[in-house]
Residue, then its C-alpha position, 0 to 999 in steps of 0.5 A: x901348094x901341095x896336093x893330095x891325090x885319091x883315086x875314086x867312083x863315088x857310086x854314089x858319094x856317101x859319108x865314108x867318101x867325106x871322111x877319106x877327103x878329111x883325113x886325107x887333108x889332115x894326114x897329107x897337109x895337102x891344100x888341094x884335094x884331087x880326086x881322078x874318078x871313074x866316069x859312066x861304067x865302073x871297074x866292076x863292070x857296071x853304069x855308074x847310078x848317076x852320071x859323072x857330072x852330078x857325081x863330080x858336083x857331090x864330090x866337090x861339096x864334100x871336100x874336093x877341089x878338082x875331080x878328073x875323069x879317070x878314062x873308060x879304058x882304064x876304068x873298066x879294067x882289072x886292078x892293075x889297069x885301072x890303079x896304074x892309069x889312075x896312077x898316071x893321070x894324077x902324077x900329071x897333075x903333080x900331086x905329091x900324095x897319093x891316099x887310099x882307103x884299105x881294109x888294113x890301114x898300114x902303109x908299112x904293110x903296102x910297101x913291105x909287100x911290094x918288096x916281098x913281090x919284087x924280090x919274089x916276081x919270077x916265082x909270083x907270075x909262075x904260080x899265077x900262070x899255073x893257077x889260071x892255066x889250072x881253070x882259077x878266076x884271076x882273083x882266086x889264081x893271084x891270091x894264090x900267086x900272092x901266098x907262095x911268095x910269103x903275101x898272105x893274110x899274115x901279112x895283109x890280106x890281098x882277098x879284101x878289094x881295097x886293100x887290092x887296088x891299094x896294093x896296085x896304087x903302090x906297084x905303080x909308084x913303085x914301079x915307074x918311080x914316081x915321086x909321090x907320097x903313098x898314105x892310107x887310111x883303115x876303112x871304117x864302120x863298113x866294109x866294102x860289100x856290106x849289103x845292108x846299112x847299119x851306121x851312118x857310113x854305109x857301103x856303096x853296095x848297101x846304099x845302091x841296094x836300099x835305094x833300087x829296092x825301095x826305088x826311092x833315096x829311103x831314110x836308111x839310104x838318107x843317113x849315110x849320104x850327105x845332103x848334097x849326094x841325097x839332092x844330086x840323086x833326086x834331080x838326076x832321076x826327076x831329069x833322067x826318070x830313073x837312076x842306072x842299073x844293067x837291066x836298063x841297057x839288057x835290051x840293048x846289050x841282047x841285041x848286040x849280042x844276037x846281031x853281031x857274029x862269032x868272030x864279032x864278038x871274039x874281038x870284043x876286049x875280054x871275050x877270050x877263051x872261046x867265051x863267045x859261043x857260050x855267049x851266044x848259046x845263053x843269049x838264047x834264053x836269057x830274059x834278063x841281065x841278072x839272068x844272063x849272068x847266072x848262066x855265064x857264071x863259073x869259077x873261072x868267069x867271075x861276076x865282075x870278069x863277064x860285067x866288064x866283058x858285057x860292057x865291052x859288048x855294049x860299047x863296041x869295044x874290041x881288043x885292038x882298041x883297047x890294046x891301042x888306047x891303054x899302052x902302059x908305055x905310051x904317054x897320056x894323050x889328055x886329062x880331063x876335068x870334070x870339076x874343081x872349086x876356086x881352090x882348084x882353079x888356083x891349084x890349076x893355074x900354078x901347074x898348067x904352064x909345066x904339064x906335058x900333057x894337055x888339059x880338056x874341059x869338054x868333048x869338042x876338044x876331041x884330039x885323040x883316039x881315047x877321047x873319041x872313045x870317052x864320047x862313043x861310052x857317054x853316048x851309050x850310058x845316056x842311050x836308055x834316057x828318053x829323048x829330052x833327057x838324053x840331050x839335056x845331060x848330054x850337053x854338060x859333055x859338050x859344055x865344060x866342067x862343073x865349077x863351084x865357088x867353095x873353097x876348102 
């Protein structure tokens, strides 16, 4: 069996996912989809919607056959992090293509660049750390890295967030010579922060805004989902009584933050800089998470950059964790499934006798330090639901994965 592998959030899971799993069927010739997916908190620094389980359900109707849980250490990070873990985990599972979403839809342009970076990487990380020495954001001080070394809109356009994380997909192929497959596919219709919904694909972004702001999955928000994500959605808030936004856990996250010292919060992953006084001088007045965010927000401190910092914040998560857990050299110490179909049961049986890793299906298992992490992070996404909520969801961690009698 061959298998196709893409790297995804599904927040929520919408049209433009089941469009991406169909053509990457066709341009693959994969008999099994593999998606590895971020859990509770996203790479932008935000709780997921709704949680992974529901999310993995959507996904599997939608086309999928296995969905993986991409770990909160590498979830929550930047492009490179996040792509090369992804990387990682579905090179265990022996896919043999990897297909992304990008704004360019050229491949050709993926690998060229890549080329173009490792003949000019010396002069690349030069530009880079004079640009963020210089006070830029990381994504500003990279474009401006990727420029002097001939990458820029010309070429491709390294602004655009998937064509982003596509370029970081292929740096770690590239990189730790993987024997997969790159393909993409050219978004279509929306683009990836389009805030309202105008077609029946839609952005994430304009999906997540229609349905917070009407407090309800509204007509708008309706067509650009299929029918299993618009029943995952209300179930999970007929259960949970809400659907997961940051102003949910500020409370949380405030107290956190006025309990805890200076030198507490400076071990925090991605408090760094003195960022942690500015922190504690604007918890002062905060008196709300969009709140907080404005007052800590510079050129330098991006939206995204403090999203995933206050995540951190929120899960106890400090520098020498993550340092500890995400060692790009070191070898994966799990993976594990969140969901699959019939098809991917059989695609499993063929590739588990020849995995170097194990494969886990629920957090009893608990066998290494990232697992005991995953466990922490779940606690914490599921801490704002009332008591009863709270355990129901909670038990689906302890009780395997999602199994679906589709076959694709």
């Amino acid at each position: 069996m061959q298998a196709c592998g893409l790297v995804v959030e599904y927040n929520p899971f919408h049209n433009g996912h089941v469009y991406h799993i169909e053509q990457s069927k066709i341009e693959s010739g994969a008999d099994c989809i593999i998606a590895v997916m971020s859990g509770s908190f996203l790479q932008r620094g935000e709780p997921a919607i709704i949680d992974k389980f529901h999310r993995a359900q959507a996904a599997l109707s939608g086309g999928a056959d296995i969905v993986l849980e991409l770990p909160y250490v590498f979830s929550v990070q930047g492009s490179s992090y996040f792509a090369d873990g992804a990387v990682r985990i579905l090179h265990e599972l022996g896919v043999d293509t990897l297909c992304f979403g990008s704004e360019s839809g050229d491949i050709k342009k993926f690998e060229h660049g890549y080329e173009q970076l490792s003949h000019n990487f010396t002069e690349y990380r030069s530009v880079l750390k004079e640009s963020l020495s210089e006070g830029m954001s990381f994504p500003t001080a990279s474009k401006r890295a990727y420029k002097s070394v001939g990458l820029d809109s010309e070429h491709m356009d390294l602004a655009k967030p998937n064509n982003i994380l596509g370029f970081s997909y292929v740096r770690s192929i590239r990189d730790r010579t993987l024997p997969i497959r790159s393909l993409t596919i050219q978004r279509t219709k929306s683009n990836y922060h389009d805030p309202s919904i105008v077609h029946d694909i839609a952005s994430a972004t304009s999906i997540r805004n229609e349905i917070k702001q009407h407090k309800c999955v509204t007509t708008d928000a309706a067509r650009a989902l299929p029918n299993t994500m618009r029943d995952m959605l209300t179930s999970y808030k007929a259960v949970a009584s809400i659907w997961h936004d940051w102003e949910h856990y500020f409370p949380y996250l405030h107290y956190k933050v006025v309990t805890m010292t200076l030198s507490e919060l400076a071990c925090i992953h991605g408090v760094d800089e003195g960022l942690e006084h500015r922190i504690k001088k604007t918890a002062k007045t905060a008196e709300s998470f969009e709140a907080w965010i404005t007052a800590l927000k510079t050129k330098r401190y991006t939206r995204t950059r403090l999203q995933r910092m206050f995540v951190h914040i929120l899960t106890g998560t400090t520098k020498t964790d993550m340092a500890r857990m995400s060692d790009p050299n070191a070898s994966l110490p799990y993976v594990r499934i969140l969901g699959m179909t019939k098809n991917g049961q059989a695609y499993l049986n063929k590739v588990k006798k020849t995995m170097q890793v194990p494969l886990i299906t629920k957090l009893s298992n608990s066998v290494c330090d990232m697992l005991a992490h995953e466990e922490r992070v779940s606690n914490v996404y599921y801490s704002i639901l009332p008591p009863g909520a709270r355990k129901r969801l909670f038990k689906q961690e302890l009780s395997g994965p999602v199994l679906m009698n589709a076959s694709h």
